[in-house]
KOLLUM-746659 format. One record per residue (C-alpha): residue in one letter; x, y, z; residue number from 1. Coordinates in steps of 0.001 Angstrom, whole numbers, plus 500000, padded with zeros to 6 digits. Example, Ala and Ser with C-alpha at 12.3 -4.5 7.8 and 13.67 -1.06 7.14 Angstrom:
! residues 2
{code:A&xx:512300&yy:495500&zz:507800&pos:1};
{code:S&xx:513670&yy:498940&zz:507140&pos:2};
END
This chain:
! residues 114
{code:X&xx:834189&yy:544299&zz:816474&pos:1};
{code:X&xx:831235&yy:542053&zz:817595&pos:2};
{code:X&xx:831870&yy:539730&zz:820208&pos:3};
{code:X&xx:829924&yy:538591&zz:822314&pos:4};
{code:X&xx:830387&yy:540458&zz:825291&pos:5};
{code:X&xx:830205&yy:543594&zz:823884&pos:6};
{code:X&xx:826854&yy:542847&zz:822376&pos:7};
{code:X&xx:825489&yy:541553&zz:825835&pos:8};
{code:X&xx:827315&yy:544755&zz:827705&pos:9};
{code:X&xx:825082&yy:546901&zz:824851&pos:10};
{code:X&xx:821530&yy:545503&zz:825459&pos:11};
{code:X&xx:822226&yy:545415&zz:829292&pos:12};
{code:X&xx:823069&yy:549779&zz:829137&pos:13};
{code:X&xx:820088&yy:549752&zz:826345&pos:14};
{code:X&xx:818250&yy:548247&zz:829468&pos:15};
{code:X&xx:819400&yy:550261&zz:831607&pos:16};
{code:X&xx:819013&yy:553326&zz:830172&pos:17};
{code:X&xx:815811&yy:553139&zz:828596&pos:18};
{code:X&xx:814625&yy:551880&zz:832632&pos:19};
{code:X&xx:816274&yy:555311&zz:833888&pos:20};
{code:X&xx:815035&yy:557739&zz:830981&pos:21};
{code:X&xx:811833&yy:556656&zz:830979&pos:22};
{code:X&xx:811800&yy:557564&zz:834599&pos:23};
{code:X&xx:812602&yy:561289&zz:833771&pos:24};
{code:X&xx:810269&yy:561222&zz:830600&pos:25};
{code:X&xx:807559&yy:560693&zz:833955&pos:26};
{code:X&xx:809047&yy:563183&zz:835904&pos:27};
{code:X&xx:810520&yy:560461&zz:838564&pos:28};
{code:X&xx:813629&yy:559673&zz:838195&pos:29};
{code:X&xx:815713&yy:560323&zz:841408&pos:30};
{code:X&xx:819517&yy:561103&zz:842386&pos:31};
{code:X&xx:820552&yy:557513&zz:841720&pos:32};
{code:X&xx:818893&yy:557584&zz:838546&pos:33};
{code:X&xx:820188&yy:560799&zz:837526&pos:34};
{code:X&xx:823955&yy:559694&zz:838186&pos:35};
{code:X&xx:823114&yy:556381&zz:836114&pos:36};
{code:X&xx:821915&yy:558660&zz:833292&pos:37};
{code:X&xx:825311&yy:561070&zz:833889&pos:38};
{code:X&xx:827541&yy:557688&zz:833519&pos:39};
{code:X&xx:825777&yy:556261&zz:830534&pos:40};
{code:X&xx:825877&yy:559541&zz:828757&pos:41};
{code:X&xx:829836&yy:559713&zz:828674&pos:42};
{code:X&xx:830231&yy:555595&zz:828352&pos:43};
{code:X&xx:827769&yy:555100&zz:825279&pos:44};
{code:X&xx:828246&yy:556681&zz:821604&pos:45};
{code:X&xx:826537&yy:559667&zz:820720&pos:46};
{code:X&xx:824385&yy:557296&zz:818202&pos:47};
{code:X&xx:823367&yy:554710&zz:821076&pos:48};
{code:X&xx:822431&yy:557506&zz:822886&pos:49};
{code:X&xx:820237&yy:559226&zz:820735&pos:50};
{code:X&xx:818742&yy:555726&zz:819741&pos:51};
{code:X&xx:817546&yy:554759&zz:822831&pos:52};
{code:X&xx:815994&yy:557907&zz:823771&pos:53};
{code:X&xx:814342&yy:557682&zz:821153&pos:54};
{code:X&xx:813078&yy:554044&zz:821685&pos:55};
{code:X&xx:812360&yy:555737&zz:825620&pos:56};
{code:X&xx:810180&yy:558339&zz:823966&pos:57};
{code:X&xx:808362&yy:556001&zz:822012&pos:58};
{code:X&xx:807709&yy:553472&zz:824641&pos:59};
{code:X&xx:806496&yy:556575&zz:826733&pos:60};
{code:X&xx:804092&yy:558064&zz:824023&pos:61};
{code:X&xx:802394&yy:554331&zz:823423&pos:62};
{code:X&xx:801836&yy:553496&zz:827320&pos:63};
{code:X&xx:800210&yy:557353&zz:827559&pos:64};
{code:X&xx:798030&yy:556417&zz:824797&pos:65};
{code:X&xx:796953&yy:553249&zz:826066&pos:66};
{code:X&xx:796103&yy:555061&zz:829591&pos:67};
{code:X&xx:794409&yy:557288&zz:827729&pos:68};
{code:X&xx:792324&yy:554533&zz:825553&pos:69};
{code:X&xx:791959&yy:552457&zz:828894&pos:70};
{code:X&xx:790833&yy:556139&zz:830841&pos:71};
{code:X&xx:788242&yy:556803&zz:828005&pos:72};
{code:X&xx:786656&yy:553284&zz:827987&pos:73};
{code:X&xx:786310&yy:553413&zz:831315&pos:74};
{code:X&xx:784717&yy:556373&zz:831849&pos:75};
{code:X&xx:782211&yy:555553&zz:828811&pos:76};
{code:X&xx:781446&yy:552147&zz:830050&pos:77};
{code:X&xx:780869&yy:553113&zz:833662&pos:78};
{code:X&xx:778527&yy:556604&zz:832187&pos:79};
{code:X&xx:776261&yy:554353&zz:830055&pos:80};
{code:X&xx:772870&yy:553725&zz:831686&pos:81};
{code:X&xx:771998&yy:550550&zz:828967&pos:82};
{code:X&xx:772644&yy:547065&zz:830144&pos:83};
{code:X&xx:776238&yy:545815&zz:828871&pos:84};
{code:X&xx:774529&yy:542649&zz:827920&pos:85};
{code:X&xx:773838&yy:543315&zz:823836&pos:86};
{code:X&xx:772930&yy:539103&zz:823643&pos:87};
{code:X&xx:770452&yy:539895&zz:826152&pos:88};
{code:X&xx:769224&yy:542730&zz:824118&pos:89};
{code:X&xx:769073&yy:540058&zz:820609&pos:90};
{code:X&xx:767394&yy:537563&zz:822821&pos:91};
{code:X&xx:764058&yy:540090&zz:823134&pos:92};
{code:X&xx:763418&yy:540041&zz:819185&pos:93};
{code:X&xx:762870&yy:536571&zz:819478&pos:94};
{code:X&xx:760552&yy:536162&zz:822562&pos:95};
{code:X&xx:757397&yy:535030&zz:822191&pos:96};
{code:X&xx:755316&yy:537833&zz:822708&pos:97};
{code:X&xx:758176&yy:540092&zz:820321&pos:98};
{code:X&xx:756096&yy:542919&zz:818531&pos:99};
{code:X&xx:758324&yy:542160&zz:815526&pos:100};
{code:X&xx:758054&yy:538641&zz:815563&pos:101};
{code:X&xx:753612&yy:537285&zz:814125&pos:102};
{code:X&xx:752321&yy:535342&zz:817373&pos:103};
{code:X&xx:750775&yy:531837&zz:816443&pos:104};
{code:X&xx:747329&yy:533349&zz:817397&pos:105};
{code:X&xx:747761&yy:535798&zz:815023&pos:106};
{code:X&xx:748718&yy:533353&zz:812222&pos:107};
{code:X&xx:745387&yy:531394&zz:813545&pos:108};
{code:X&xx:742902&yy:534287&zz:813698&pos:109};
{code:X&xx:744033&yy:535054&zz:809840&pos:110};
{code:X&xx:743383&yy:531234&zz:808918&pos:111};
{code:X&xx:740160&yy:531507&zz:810414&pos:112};
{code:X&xx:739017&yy:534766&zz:808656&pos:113};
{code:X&xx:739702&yy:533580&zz:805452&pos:114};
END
């Protein structure tokens, strides 16, 4: 039986309830948040339960990583003594006085030796 207001009553306790486990996945979910939890629990299925949890956990585990990612970068980025500036770093091959690069004089001292 899908009508419409069943489906919208579904995502809004999906809403709910992943906002208020995810809160005790982080160790911060308060009184109010804990009687939200209690109510959902004996109004939703045992399936919609255990399906949203699991989307909770999920949505938990990817956020940690990306704190983690973001933490590491950080930390890397502010640790490294070399400029940030790698163009800056290309733009020295090609300077004029470049060891790697023949200066014109050296072109013209080998035109005049020969």
């Amino acid at each position: 039986q899908w009508k419409w207001d069943v489906i919208k009553q579904r995502a809004e306790d999906r809403r709910v309830y992943l906002k208020a486990y995810s809160r005790k996945l982080e160790d911060r979910l308060d009184e109010e948040g804990e009687a939200i939890l209690t109510k959902l629990d004996e109004k939703l299925k045992f399936e919609d339960i255990l399906f949203f949890r699991t989307l909770a956990e999920l949505h938990h585990r990817l956020d940690k990583e990306r704190r983690d990612k973001a933490g590491l970068f950080e930390m890397l980025s502010s640790s490294s003594s070399q400029p940030t500036n790698w163009s800056a770093s290309i733009g020295d091959w090609f300077k004029k006085d470049s060891p790697i690069l023949p200066r014109k004089e050296d072109e013209d001292s080998k035109k005049q030796l020969e």
